[in-house]
N, C-alpha and C positions, 0 to 999 in steps of 0.2 A: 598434500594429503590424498591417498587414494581412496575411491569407492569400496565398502566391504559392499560384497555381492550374496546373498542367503540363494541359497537353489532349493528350490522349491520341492517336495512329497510329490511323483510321480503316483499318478494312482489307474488302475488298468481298466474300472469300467466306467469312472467318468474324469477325463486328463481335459484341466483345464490348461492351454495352450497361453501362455505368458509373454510376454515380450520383454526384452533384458533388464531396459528402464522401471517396469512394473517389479519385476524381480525385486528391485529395493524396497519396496513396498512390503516386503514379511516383514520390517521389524515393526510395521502398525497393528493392528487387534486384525482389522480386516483389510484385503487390496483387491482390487479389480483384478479381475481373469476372464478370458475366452470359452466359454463352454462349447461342447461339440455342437450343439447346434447354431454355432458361429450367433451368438446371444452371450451377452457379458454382465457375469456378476462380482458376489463376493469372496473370498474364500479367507480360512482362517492359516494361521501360519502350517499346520500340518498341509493343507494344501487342499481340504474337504470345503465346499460349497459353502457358507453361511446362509448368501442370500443370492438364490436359485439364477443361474442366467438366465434374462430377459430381458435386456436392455440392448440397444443398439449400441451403445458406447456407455461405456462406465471410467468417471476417474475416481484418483483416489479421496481419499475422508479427509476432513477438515475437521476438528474435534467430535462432535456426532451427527454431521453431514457429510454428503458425497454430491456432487453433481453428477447427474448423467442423462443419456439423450432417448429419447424416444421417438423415432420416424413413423408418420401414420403407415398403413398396408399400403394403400396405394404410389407413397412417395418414390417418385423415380427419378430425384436429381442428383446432386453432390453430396454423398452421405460422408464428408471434411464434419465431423464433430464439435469443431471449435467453430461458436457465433452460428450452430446449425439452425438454430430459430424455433428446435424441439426439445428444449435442456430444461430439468425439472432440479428438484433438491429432493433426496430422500434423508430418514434417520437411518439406525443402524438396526434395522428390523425390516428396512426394505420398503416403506410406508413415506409415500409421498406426500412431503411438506409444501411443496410446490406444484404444483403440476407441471407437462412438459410442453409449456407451450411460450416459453420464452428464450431468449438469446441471453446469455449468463457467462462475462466477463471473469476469469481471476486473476487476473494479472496480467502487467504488461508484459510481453515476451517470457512470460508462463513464470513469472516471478508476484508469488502471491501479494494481492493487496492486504497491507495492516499484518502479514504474518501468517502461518500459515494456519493455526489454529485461534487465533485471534483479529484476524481480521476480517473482511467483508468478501461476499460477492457484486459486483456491479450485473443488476439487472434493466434489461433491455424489453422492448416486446419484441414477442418471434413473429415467424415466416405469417402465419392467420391474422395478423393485426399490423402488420408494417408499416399503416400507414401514420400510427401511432408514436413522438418520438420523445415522450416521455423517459424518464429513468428511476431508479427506484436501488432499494438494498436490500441483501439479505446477510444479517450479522450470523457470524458461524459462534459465537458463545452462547449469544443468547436468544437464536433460532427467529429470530423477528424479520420480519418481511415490511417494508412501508408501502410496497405498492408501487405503483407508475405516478407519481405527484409530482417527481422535478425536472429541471430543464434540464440540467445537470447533476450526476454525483462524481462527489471526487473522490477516486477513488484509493489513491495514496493514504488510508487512515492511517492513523497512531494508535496507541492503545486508551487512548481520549473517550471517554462517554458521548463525545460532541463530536460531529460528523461534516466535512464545507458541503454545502449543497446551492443549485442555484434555483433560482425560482425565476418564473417566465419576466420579470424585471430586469432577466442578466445579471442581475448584484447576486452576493454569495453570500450566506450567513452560515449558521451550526446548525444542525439537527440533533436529539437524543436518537443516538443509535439504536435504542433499544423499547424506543416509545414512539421514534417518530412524530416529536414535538417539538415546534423551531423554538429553539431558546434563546438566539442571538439572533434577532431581525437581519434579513437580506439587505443588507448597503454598502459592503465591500466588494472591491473588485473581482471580476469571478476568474481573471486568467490565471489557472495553479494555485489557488487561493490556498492558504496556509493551515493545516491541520495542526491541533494544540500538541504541544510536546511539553510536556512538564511542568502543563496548564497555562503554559504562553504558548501565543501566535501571533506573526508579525501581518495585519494586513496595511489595505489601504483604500480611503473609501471612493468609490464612485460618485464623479459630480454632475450635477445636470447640463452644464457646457459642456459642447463638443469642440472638439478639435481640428486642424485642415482636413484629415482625414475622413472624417465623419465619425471617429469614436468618441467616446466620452474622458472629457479629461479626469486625471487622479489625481489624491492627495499623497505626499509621501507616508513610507511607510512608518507605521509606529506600533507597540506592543499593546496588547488586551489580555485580558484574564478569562475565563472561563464564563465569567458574568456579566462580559461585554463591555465590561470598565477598561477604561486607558491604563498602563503601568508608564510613569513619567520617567522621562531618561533625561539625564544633566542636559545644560545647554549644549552646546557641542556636537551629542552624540545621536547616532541617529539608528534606528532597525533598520535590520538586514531582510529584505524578502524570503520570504521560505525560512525561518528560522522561530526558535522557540527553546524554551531551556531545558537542556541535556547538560547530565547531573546537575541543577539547579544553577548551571552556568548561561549565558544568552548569548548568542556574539552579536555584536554590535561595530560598530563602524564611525568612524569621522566625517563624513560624509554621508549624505541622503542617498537614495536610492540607488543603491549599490549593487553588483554581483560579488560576491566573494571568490568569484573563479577566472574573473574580468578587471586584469591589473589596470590600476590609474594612478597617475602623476600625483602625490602626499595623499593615498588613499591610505589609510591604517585602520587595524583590525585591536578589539580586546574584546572585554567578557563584562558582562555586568549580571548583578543577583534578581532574583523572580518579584524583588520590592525596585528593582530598574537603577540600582546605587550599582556602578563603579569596583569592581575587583580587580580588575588585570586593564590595566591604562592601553588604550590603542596604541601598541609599537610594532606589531605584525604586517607585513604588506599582505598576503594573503594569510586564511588559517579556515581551519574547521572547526567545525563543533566540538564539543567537550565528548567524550565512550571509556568507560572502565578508568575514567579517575585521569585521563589524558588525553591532551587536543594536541592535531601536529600546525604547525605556523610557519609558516616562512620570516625567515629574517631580513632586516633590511639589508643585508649583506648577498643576498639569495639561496641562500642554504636553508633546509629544511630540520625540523627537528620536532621534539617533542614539550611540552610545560605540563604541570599540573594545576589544579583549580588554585594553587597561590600564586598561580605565574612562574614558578621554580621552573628551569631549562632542567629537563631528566635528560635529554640528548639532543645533540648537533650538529650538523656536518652533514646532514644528507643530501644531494645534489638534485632529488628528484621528489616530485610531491607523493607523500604515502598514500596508499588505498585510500578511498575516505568510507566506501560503505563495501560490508558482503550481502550478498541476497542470496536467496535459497530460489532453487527451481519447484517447478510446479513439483515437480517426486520428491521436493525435500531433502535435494543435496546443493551442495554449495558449487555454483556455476563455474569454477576456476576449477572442481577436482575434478582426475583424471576417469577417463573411462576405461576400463581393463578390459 
């Protein structure tokens, strides 16, 4: 799939200066541009100003937020934009929801977290308070800020109400995203702790024994709800780390504590429903998650293929394991198309 490119309204007494990447940005309401006085703000698709350059750096909008930086007068170090420790959030009026005095995460390797208008900021304290290593959110729906209060956020959301966060105990629980109120007490383990997908999440809790290492032993993993209740899986069957139900399918496993991407000797994969009963009987060596009505799995034969939520084979015969995710770039194109 290739990139469409929109070329921007040249305008002859104030030409804000674009860069090619930005260029994709006309098909939003508003996109960063370079003003003549090397100062970045908005401009609308004709290519006229919205919100006047003044910014040291502007990226683009997040449904009615924008992150951008602002370096005091006197700064004279590395003005790298990204983690600059002066990044604020404005609305689309230009009116800072944030001030600019913090270090503002969106993704890893400029791959938004939770989505691009759905998901979060990861806020950091900046360069004036470093010595601070708190962390905190800022949800792009519904413009809520919690503040510097956790040890940790994780930043990988879902489109979940409920948020993994950790608190200075190391354990990880949920936060309301949108209230910054822990709903699910801090007791599972915080390494990637599992965001809710389809109101399940696979963790596992932190125990007070440690281990030769000096960390704290776990308990395997198993499935909760939303409300911190357990969802009971047959004897047998056991959670997958990092998983949760897509299309109200779960992958589950024969085995305890498992990688799905990490073959073992009579490891099998199936599905079970959001009440933890049994669909698709573990006969997969590997598999993914369930998207658009079909999960790919490997057979035990080694070929890959396709099922649908009854287990029905829609195709098989593929030698190699399919995509399992697309991510979109910080500009909102899909990382594999081409640049013209």
């Amino acid at each position: 799939m290739k990139r469409l490119m929109l070329v921007c309204v040249m305008m002859l007494c104030l030409l804000p200066v674009l860069t090619l990447a930005e260029q994709g940005l006309a098909s939003r309401e508003l996109f960063p541009a370079e003003g003549q006085n090397g100062k970045w703000g908005y401009v609308n698709r004709e290519g006229s100003f919205v919100i006047p350059p003044q910014f040291d750096h502007a990226f683009g909008f997040r449904g009615n937020y924008a992150e951008v930086v602002v370096f005091p007068e006197s700064f004279a170090g590395d003005r790298n934009p990204y983690f600059s420790g002066y990044s604020g959030i404005i609305d689309r009026y230009g009116v800072f929801v944030l001030e600019p005095v913090y270090c503002i995460d969106a993704g890893y390797d400029q791959m938004f977290y939770g989505g691009r208008d759905t998901g979060i900021w990861c806020v950091m304290s900046g360069a004036e308070d470093a010595n601070n290593l708190l962390e905190g959110w800022f949800d792009v729906k519904s413009g809520y800020f919690s503040g510097l209060v956790w040890v940790s956020v994780w930043g990988w959301v879902s489109d979940s109400v409920l948020i993994p966060v950790v608190d200075d105990t190391y354990r990880a629980g949920y936060a309301n995203r949108n209230t910054g109120e822990l709903v699910i007490p801090c007791r599972y383990q915080s390494v990637d702790p599992s965001p809710f997908y389809g109101g399940i999440a696979s963790v596992s809790l932190e125990e007070e024994e440690f281990d030769e290492t000096g960390n704290r032993t776990e308990s395997s993993y198993f499935l909760i709800d939303e409300t911190g209740t357990e969802v009971s899986l047959p004897e047998g069957i056991f959670a997958v780390p990092f998983e949760g139900a897509h299309d109200g399918l779960i992958l589950v496993a024969n085995q305890a504590d498992v990688e799905p991407s990490v073959p073992d000797e009579g490891l099998l994969f199936g599905y079970a429903d959001v009440r933890g009963s049994i669909i698709i009987e573990p006969l997969f060596i590997a598999a993914q998650h369930f998207s658009d009505g079909m999960a790919a799995v490997q057979f035990p034969e080694g070929d890959w293929g396709y099922i649908n939520p009854t287990g029905l084979v829609l195709e098989r015969g593929l030698p190699d394991e399919p995509r399992a995710y697309e991510y979109e770039d910080e500009l909102g194109y899909d990382i594999d198309e081409e640049i013209e």
